[in-house]
KELUM-151567 format. One record per atom (N, C-alpha, C): atom name; residue number from 1; residue in one letter; x, y, z. Coordinates in Angstrom, 1 decimal, padded with zeros to 4 digits. Example, Ala and Ser with C-alpha at 12.3 -4.5 7.8 and 13.67 -1.06 7.14 Angstrom:
# KELUM-151567
> atome | num | residu | u | v | w
> N | 1 | A | 013.2 | -005.7 | 007.8 $
> CA | 1 | A | 012.3 | -004.5 | 007.8 $
> C | 1 | A | 013.2 | -003.3 | 007.8 $
> N | 2 | S | 012.8 | -002.2 | 007.1 $
> CA | 2 | S | 013.7 | -001.1 | 007.1 $
> C | 2 | S | 012.9 | 000.0 | 007.9 $
END
This chain:
# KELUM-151567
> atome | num | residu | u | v | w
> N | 1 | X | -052.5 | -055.6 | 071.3 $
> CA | 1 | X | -052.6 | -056.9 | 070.7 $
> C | 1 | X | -051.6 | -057.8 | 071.4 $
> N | 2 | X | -051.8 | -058.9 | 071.6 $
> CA | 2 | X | -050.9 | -060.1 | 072.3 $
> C | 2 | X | -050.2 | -060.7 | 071.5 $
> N | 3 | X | -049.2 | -061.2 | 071.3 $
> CA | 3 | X | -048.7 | -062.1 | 070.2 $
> C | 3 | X | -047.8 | -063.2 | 070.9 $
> N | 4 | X | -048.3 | -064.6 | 070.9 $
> CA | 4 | X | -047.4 | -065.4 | 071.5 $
> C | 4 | X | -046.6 | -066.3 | 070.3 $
> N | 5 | X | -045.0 | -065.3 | 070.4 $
> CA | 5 | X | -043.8 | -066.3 | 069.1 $
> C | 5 | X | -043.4 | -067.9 | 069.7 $
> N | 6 | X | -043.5 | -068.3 | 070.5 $
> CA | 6 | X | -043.5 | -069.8 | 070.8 $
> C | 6 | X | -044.2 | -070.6 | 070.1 $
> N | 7 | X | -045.3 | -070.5 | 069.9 $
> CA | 7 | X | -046.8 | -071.3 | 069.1 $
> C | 7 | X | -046.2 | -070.8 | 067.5 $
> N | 8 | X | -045.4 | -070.2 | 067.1 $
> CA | 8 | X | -045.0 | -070.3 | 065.2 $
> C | 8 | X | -044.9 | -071.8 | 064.7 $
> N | 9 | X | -045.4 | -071.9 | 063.5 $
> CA | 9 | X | -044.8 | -073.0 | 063.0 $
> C | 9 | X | -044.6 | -072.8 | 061.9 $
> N | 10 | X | -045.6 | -072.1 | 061.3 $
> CA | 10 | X | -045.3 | -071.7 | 060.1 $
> C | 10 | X | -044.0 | -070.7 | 059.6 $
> N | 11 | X | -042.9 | -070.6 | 058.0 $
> CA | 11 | X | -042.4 | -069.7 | 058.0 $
> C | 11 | X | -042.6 | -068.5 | 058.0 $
> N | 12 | X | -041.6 | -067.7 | 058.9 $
> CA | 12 | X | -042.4 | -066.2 | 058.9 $
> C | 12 | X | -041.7 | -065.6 | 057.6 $
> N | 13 | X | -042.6 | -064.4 | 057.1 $
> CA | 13 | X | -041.8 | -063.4 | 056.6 $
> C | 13 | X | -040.8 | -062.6 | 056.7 $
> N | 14 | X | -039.7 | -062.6 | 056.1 $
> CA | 14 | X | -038.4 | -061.3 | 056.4 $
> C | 14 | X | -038.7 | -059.9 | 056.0 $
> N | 15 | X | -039.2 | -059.5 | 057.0 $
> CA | 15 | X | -039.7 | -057.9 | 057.0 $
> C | 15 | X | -037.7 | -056.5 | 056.8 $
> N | 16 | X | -037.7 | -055.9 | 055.9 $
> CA | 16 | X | -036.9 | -055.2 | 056.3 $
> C | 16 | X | -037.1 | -053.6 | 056.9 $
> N | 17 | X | -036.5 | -053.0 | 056.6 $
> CA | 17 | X | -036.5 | -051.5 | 057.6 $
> C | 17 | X | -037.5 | -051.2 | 058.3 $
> N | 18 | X | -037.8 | -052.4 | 059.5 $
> CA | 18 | X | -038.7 | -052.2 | 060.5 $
> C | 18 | X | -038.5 | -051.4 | 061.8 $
> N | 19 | X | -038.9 | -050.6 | 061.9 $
> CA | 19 | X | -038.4 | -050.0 | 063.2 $
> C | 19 | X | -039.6 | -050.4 | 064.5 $
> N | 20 | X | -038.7 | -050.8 | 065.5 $
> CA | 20 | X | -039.7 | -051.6 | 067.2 $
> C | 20 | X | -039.2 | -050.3 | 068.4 $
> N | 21 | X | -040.6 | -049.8 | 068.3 $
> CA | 21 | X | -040.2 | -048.6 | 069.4 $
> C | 21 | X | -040.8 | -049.3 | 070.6 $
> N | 22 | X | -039.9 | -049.1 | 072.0 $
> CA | 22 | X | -040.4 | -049.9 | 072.7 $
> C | 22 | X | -041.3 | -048.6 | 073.8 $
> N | 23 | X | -042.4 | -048.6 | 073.7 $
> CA | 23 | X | -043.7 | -047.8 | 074.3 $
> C | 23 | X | -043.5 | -047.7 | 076.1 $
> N | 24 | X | -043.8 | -048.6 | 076.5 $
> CA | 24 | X | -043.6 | -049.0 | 077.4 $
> C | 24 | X | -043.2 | -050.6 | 078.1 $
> N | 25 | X | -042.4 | -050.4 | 079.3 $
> CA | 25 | X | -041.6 | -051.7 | 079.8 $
> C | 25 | X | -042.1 | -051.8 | 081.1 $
> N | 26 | X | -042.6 | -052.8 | 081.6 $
> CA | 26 | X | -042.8 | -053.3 | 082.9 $
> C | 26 | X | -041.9 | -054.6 | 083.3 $
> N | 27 | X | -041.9 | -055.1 | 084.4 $
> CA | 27 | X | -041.4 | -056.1 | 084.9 $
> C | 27 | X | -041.7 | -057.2 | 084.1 $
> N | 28 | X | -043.1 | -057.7 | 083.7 $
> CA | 28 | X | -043.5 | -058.7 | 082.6 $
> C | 28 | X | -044.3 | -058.6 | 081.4 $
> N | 29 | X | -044.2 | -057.1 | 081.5 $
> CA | 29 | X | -044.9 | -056.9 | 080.2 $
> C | 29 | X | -044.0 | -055.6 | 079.6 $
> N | 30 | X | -044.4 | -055.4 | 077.9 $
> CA | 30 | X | -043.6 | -054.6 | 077.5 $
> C | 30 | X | -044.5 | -054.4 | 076.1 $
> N | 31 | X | -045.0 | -053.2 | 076.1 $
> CA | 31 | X | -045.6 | -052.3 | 074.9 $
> C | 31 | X | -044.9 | -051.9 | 073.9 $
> N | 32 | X | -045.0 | -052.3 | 072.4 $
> CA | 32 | X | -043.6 | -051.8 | 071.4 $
> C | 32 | X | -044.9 | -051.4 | 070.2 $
> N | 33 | X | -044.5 | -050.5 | 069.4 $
> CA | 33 | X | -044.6 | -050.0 | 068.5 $
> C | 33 | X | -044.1 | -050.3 | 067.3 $
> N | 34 | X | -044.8 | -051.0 | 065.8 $
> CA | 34 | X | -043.9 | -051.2 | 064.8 $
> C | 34 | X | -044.3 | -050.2 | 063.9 $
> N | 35 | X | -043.5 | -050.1 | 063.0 $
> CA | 35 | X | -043.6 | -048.8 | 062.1 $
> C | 35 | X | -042.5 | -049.4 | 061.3 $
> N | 36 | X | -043.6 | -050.1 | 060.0 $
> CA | 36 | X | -042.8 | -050.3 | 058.7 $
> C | 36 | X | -043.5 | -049.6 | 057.4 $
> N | 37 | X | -042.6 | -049.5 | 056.1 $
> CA | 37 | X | -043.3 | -048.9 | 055.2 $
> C | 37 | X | -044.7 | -049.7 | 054.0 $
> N | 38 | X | -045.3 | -049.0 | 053.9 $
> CA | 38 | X | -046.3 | -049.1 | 052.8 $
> C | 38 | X | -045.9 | -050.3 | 052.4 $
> N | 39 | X | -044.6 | -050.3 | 051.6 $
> CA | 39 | X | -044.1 | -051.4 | 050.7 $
> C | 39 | X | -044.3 | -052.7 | 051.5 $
> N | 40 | X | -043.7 | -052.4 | 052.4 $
> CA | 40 | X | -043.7 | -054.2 | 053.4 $
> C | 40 | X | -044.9 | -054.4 | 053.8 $
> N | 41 | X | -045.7 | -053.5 | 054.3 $
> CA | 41 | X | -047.5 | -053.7 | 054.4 $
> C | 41 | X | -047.9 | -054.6 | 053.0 $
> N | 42 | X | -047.5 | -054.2 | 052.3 $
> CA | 42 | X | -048.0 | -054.8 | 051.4 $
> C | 42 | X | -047.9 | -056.3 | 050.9 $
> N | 43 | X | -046.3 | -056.9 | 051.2 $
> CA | 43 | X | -045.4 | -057.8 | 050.8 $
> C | 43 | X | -046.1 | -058.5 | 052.0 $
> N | 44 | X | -046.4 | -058.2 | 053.1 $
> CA | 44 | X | -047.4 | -058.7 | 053.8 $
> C | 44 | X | -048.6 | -059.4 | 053.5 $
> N | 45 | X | -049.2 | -058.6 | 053.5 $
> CA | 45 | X | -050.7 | -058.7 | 052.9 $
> C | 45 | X | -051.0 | -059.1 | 051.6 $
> N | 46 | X | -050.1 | -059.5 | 050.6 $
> CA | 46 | X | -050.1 | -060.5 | 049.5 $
> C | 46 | X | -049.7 | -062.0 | 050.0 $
> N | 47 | X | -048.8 | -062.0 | 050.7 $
> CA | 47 | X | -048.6 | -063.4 | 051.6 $
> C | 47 | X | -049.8 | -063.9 | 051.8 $
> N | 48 | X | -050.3 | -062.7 | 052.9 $
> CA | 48 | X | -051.5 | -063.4 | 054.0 $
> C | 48 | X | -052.7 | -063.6 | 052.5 $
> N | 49 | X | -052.7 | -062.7 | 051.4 $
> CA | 49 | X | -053.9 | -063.0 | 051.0 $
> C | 49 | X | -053.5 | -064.4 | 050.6 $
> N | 50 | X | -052.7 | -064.9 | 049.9 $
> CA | 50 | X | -052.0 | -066.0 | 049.3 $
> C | 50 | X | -052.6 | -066.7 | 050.2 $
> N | 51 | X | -052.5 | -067.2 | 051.1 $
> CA | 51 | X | -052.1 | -067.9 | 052.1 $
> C | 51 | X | -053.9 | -068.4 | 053.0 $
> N | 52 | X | -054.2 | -067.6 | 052.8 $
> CA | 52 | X | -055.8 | -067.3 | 053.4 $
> C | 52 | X | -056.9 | -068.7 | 052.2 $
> N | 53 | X | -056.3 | -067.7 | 050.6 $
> CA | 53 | X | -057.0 | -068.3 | 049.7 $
> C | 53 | X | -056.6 | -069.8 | 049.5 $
> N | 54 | X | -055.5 | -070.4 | 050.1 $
> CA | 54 | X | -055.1 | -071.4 | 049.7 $
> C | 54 | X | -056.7 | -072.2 | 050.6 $
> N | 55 | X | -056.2 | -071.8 | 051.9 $
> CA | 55 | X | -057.0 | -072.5 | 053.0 $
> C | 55 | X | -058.4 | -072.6 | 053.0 $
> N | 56 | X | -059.0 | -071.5 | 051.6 $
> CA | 56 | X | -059.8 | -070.9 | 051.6 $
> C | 56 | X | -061.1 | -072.4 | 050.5 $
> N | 57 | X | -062.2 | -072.4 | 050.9 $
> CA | 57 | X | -063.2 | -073.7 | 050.2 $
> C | 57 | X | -062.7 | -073.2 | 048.4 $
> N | 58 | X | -063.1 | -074.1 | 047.8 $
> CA | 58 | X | -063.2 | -073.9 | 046.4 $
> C | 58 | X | -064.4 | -072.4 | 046.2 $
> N | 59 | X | -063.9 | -071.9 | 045.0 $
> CA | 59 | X | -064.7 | -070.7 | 045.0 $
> C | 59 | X | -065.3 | -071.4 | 043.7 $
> N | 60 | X | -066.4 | -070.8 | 043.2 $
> CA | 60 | X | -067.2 | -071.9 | 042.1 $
> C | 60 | X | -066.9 | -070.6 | 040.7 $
> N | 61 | X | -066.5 | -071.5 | 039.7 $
> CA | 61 | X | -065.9 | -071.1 | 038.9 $
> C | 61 | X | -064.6 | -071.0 | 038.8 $
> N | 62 | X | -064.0 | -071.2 | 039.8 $
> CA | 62 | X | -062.4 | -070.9 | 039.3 $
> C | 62 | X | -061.8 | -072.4 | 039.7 $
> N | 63 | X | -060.9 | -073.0 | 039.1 $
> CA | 63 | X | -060.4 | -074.3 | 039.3 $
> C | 63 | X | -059.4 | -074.2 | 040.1 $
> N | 64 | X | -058.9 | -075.2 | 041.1 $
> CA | 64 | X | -057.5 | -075.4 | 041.6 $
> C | 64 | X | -056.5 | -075.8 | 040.9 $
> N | 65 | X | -054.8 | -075.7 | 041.7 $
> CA | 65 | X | -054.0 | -076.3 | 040.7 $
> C | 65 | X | -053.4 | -076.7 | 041.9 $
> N | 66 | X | -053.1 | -078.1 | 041.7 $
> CA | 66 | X | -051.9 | -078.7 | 042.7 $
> C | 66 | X | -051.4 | -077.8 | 043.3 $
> N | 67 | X | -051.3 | -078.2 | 044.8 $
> CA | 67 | X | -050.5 | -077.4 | 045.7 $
> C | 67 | X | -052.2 | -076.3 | 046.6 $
> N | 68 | X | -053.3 | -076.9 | 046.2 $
> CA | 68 | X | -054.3 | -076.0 | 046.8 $
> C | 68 | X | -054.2 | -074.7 | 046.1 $
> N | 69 | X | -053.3 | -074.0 | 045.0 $
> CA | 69 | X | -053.4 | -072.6 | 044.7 $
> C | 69 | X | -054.6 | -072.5 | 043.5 $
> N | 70 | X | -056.0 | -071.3 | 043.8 $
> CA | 70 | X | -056.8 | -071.3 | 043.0 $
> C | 70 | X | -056.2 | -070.2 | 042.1 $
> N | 71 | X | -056.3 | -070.3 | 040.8 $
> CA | 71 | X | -055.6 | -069.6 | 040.1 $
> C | 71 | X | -056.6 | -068.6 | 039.7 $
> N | 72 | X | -056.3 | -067.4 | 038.9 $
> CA | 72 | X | -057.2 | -066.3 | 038.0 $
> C | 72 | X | -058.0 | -065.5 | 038.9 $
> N | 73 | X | -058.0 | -065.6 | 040.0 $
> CA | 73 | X | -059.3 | -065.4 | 040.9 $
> C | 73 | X | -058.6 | -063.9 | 041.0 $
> N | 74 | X | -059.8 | -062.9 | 040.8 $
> CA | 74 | X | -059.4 | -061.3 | 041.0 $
> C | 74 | X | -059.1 | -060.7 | 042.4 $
> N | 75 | X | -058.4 | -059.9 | 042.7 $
> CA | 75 | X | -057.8 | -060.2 | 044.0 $
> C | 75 | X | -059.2 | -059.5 | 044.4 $
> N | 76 | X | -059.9 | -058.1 | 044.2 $
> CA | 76 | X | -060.6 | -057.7 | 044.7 $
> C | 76 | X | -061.8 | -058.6 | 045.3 $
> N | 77 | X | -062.1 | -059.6 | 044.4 $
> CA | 77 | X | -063.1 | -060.4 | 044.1 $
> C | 77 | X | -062.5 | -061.7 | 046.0 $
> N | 78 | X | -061.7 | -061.6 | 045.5 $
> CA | 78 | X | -060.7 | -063.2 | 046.7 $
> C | 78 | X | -060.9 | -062.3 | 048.1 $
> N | 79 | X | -060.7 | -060.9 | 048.4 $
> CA | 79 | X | -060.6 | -059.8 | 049.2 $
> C | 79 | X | -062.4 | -059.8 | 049.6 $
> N | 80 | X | -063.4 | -059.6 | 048.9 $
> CA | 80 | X | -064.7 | -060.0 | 049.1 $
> C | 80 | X | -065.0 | -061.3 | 049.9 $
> N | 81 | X | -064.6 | -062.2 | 049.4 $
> CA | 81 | X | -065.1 | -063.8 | 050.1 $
> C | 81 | X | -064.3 | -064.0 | 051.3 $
> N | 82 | X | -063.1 | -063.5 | 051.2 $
> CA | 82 | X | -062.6 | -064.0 | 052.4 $
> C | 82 | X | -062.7 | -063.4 | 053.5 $
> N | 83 | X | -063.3 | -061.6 | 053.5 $
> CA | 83 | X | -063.3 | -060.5 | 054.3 $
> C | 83 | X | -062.2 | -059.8 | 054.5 $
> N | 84 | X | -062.8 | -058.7 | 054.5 $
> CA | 84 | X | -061.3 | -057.6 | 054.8 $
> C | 84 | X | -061.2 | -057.9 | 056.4 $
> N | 85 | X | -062.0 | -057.8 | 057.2 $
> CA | 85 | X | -061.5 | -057.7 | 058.0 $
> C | 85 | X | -060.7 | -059.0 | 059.1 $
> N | 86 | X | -061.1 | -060.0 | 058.1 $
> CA | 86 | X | -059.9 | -061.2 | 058.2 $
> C | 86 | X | -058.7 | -061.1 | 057.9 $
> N | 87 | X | -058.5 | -061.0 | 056.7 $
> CA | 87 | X | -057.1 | -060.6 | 055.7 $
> C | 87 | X | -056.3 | -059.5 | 056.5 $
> N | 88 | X | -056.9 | -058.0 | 056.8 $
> CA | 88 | X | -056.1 | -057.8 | 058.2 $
> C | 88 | X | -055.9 | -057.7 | 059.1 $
> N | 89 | X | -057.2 | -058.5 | 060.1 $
> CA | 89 | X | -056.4 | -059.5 | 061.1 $
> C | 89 | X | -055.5 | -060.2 | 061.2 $
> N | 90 | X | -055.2 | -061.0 | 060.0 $
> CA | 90 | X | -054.1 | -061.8 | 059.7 $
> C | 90 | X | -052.6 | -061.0 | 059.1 $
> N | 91 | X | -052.7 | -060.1 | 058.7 $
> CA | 91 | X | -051.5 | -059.1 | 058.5 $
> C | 91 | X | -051.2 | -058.5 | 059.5 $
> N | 92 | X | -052.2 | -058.2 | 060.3 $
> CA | 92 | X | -051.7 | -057.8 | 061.3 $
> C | 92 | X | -050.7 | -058.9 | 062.3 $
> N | 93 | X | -051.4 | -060.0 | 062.6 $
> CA | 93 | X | -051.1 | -061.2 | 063.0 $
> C | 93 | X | -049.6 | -061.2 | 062.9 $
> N | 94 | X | -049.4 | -061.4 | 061.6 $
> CA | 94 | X | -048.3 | -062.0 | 060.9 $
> C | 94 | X | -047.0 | -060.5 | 060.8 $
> N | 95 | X | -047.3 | -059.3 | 061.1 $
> CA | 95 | X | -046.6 | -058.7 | 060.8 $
> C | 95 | X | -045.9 | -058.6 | 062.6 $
> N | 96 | X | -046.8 | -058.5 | 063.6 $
> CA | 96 | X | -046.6 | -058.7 | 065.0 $
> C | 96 | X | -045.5 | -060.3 | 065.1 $
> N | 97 | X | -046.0 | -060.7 | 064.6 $
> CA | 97 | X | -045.4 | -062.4 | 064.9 $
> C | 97 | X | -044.1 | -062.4 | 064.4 $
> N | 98 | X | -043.5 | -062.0 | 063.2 $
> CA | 98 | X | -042.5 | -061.7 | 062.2 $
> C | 98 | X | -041.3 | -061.0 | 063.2 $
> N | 99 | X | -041.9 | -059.6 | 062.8 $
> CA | 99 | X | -041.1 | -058.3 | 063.9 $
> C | 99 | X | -040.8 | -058.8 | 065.0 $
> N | 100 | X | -041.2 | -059.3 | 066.0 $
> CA | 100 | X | -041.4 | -059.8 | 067.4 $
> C | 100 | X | -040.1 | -061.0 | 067.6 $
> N | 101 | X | -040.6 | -062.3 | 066.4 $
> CA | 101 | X | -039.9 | -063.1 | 066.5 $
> C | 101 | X | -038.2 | -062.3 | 066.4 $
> N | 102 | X | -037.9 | -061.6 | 065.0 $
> CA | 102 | X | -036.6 | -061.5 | 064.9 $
> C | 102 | X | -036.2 | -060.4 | 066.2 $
> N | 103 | X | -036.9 | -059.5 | 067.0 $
> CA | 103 | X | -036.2 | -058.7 | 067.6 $
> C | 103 | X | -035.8 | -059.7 | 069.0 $
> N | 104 | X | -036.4 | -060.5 | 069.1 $
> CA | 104 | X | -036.2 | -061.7 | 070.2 $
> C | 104 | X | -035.1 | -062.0 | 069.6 $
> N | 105 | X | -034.8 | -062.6 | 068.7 $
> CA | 105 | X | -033.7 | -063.5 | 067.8 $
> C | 105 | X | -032.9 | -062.4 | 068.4 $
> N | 106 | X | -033.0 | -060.9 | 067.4 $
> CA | 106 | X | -031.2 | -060.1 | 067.7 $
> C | 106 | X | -031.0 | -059.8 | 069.6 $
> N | 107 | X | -032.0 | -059.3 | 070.3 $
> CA | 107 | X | -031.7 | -059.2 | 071.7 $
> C | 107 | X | -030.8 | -060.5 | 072.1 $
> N | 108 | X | -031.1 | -061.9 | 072.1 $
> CA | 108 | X | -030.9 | -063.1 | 072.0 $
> C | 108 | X | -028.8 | -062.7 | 072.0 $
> N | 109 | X | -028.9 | -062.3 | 070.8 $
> CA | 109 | X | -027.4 | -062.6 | 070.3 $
> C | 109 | X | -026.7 | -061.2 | 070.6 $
> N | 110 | X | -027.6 | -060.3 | 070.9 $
> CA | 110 | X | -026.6 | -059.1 | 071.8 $
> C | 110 | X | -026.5 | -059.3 | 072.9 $
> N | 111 | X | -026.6 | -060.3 | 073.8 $
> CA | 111 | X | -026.8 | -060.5 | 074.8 $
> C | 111 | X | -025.5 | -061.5 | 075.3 $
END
């Protein structure tokens, strides 16, 4: 997967006990490995659902509340309309984009 951290605009998540194994290194490219636990997958993936559903049309039956958040909506049920395999594309997305950004940030400042 590609991830370009220049194009962020949005805030990212602070992921903790992530470990970035770096796979392979070339001259301009560089293969890494993340490996975080269950828990942060998760703290993830409640973000991105959040975050999806905001963006997401009105669902019929359930009402908005200021701020675009649809309230009551069952997650299983929010997980159905929006696609699974959206929700983790975008965890995915967002967990690459996160990790990536801060190990840039610490190389940055050991440097």
């Amino acid at each position: 997967m590609e991830a370009s951290i220049a194009e962020t605009s949005e805030k990212l998540i602070a992921l903790k006990n992530v470990k970035i194994v770096i796979e392979s290194q070339e001259e301009d490219k560089m293969q890494v490995r993340v490996d975080l636990s269950g828990d942060e997958t998760q703290k993830v993936f409640n973000k991105a659902l959040t975050n999806l559903a905001r963006s997401a049309p009105p669902i019929p039956g359930f009402r908005r509340e200021k701020g675009g958040k649809t309230t009551k909506v069952p997650r299983e049920f929010l997980l159905q309309i929006l696609g699974e395999d959206r929700v983790t594309n975008f965890v995915i997305q967002e967990i690459v984009t996160s990790t990536m950004a801060d190990y840039v940030k610490k190389g940055k400042s050991e440097r």
